[in-house]
C-alpha positions in Angstrom: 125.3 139.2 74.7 127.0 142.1 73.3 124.9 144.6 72.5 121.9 143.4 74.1 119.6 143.5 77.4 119.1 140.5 79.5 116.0 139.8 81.2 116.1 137.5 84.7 112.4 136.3 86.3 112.0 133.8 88.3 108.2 132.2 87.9 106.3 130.0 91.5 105.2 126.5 91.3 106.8 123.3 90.4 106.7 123.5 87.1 108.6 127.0 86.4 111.7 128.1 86.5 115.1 130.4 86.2 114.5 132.3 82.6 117.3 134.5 81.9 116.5 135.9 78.5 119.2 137.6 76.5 117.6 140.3 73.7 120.2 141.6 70.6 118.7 145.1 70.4 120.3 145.1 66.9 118.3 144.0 63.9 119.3 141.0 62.6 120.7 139.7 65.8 120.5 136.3 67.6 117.9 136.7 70.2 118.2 133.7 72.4 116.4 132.9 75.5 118.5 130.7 78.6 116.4 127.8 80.3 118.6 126.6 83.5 117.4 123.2 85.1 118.5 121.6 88.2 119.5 118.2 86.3 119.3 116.6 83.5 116.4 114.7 84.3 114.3 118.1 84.5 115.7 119.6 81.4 114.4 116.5 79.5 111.1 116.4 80.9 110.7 120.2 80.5 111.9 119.3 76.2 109.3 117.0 76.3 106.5 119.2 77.3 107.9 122.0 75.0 107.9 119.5 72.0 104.3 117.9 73.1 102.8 121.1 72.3 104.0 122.3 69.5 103.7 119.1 68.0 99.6 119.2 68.6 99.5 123.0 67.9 101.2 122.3 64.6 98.9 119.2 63.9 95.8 121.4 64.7 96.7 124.6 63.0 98.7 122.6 60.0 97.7 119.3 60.2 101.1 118.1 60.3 104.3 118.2 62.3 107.4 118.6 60.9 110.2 118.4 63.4 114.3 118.6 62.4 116.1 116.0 64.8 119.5 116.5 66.3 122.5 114.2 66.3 125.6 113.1 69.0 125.2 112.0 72.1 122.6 114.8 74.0 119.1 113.9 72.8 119.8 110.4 73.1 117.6 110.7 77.0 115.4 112.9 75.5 114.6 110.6 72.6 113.9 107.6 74.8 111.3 109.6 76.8 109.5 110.7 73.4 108.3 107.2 72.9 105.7 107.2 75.3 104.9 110.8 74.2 100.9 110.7 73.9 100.7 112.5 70.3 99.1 111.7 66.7 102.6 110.5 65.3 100.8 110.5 62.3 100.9 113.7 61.9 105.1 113.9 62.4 107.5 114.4 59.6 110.8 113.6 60.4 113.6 115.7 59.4 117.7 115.5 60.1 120.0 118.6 60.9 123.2 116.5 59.7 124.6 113.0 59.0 127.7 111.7 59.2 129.1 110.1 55.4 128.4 106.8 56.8 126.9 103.8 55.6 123.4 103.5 56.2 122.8 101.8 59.6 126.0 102.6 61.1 125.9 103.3 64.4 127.5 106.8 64.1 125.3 108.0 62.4 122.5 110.2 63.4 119.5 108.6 61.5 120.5 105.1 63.5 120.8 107.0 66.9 117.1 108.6 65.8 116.2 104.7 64.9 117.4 102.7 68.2 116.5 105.6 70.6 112.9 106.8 69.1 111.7 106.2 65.7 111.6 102.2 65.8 109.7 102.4 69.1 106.8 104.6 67.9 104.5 104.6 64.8 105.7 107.5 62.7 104.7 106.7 58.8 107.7 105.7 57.4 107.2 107.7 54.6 106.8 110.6 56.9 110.8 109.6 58.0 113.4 111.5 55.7 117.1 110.7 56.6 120.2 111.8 54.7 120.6 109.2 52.1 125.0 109.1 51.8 125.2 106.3 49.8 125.4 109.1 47.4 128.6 111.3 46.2 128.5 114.5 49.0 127.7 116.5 46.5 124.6 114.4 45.1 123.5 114.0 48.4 123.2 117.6 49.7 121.5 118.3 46.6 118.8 115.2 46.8 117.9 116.6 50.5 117.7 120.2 49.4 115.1 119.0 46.8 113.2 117.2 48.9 113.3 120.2 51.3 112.5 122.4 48.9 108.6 121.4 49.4 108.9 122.7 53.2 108.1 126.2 53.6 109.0 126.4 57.4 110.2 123.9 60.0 107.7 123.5 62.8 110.9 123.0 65.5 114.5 122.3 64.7 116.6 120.6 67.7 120.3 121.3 68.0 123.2 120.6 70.3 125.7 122.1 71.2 129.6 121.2 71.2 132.6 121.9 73.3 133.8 124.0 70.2 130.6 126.1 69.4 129.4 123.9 66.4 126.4 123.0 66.0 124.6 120.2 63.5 127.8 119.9 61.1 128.3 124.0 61.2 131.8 124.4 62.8 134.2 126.8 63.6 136.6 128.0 60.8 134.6 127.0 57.7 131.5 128.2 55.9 128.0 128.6 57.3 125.7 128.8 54.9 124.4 132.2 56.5 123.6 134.5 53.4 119.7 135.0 52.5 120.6 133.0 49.4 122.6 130.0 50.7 121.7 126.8 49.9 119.9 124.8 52.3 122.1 121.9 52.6 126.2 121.8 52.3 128.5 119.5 52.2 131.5 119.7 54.8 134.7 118.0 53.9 136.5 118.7 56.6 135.2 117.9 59.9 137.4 118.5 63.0 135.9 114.5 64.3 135.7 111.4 62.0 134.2 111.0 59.6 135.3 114.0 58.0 132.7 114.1 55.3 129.5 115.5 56.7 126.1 116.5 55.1 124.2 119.6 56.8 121.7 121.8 56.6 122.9 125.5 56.5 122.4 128.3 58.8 120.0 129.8 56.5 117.8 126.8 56.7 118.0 126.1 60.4 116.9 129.4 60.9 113.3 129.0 59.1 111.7 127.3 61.7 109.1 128.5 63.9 111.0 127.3 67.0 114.4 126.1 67.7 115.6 124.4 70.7 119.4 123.5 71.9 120.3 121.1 74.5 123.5 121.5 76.0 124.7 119.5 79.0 127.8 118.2 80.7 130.6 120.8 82.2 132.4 120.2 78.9 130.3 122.4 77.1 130.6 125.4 79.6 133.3 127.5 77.5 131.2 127.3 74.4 128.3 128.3 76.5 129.9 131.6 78.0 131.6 132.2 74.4 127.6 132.4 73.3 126.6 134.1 76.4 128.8 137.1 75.6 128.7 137.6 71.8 131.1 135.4 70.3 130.8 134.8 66.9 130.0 130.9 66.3 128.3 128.3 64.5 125.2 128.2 67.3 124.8 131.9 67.5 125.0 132.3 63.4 121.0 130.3 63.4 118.3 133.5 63.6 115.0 132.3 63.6 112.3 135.1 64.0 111.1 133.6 67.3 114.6 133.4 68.5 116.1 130.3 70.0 115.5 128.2 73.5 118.7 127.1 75.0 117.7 124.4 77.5 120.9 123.7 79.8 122.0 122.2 83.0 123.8 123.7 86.4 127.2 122.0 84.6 126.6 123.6 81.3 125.7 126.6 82.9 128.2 127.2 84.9 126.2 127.8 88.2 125.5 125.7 91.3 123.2 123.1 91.2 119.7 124.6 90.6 116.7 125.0 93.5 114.3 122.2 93.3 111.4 123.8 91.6 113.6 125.8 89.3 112.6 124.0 86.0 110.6 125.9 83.3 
């Protein structure tokens, strides 16, 4: 990262791995912290752990967990594992980065991916379950979720992918962010790059108050957007500045690095 030092340790024992960190030494930079994992299989299982315990230290400390779920195809492994996560899913509230302008239960959207993959499988309140209602004009829509965030003070963890462009949730390349102190939370985008076009999202801004954020990036395809990151580029995924900085959780292919030592998983 321009501008910054970068950290490399390498921690014993099974359970740790290769942990490049990357520090902006500027204020208001992006600090982000690199997680490499020898498949995909260890990169999920290492997002589970991370999300099992901030979940119960978020239950103990708050007595709730509020979590932001991501959309596309990347979580959809990680999902499936979470149901047989051993946590008070009573204590989850259930948040979405984006949705697609879909009808409600189309399979494009994110809140049915969350549905099939996790959320019909385990016994989250569903009350405690707040999807992006787009049966509404854009407009009314972005709004109606901006209200009801408006009673969250701070995300407990936001998940995020990453795509072959740099975007990230419905934040793409080219168009506005929503990065200014005083943007609003959620924005409509009219002109998305993929159908559908119309897209709801929550803003930079908004992302960024959270106190984690993870991003799972895998597949070779995503390696361009990955060294754009790496070495300062200005994107979507690098405008989202949480205080705690960010936890990018990638593969060898996503990487750009040889398959990964057995034993190198965080």
């Amino acid at each position: 990262m321009q501008g910054g030092g970068v950290l490399e340790a390498r921690a014993s024992g099974p359970s740790r791995g290769l942990w490049i960190m990357e520090s902006a030494l500027e204020p208001g930079r992006q600090i982000v912290r690199w997680h490499l994992y020898p498949d995909r299989a260890a990169l999920d299982a290492a997002a589970v752990r991370t999300i099992a315990r901030i979940a119960r230290e978020a239950a103990g400390r708050r007595g709730a967990f509020r979590i932001v779920l991501a959309g596309g195809s990347t979580p959809r492994s990680l999902y499936e594992q979470l149901r047989t996560l051993d946590t008070c899913w009573n204590t989850w509230h259930v948040y979405f980065g984006d949705e697609r302008c879909l009808p409600d239960g189309h399979p494009d959207r994110n809140s049915t991916l969350a549905s099939v993959a996790l959320l019909d499988h385990v016994p989250v309140p569903g009350g405690q379950v707040h999807p992006i209602d787009c049966g509404q004009e854009p407009a009314v829509a972005a709004q109606s979720y901006a209200t009801l965030l408006s009673g969250v003070d701070c995300f407990d963890l936001v998940l995020l992918g990453l795509g072959e462009d740099g975007h990230t949730a419905s934040l793409f390349p080219g168009a506005s962010w929503g990065t200014e102190p005083d943007a609003p939370a959620v924005i409509v985008v009219e002109r998305a790059p993929k159908p559908p076009a119309q897209r709801i999202s929550l803003s930079a801004e908004r992302l960024g108050r959270t106190r984690a954020l993870m991003v799972l990036v895998a597949g070779e395809n995503k390696r361009a957007a990955v060294a754009a990151w790496r070495t300062g580029k200005v994107l979507p995924a690098s405008a989202i500045r949480p205080a705690a900085g960010v936890d990018v959780l990638l593969d060898p292919q996503a990487w750009g690095a040889p398959r990964a030592t057995p034993g190198y998983n965080l």
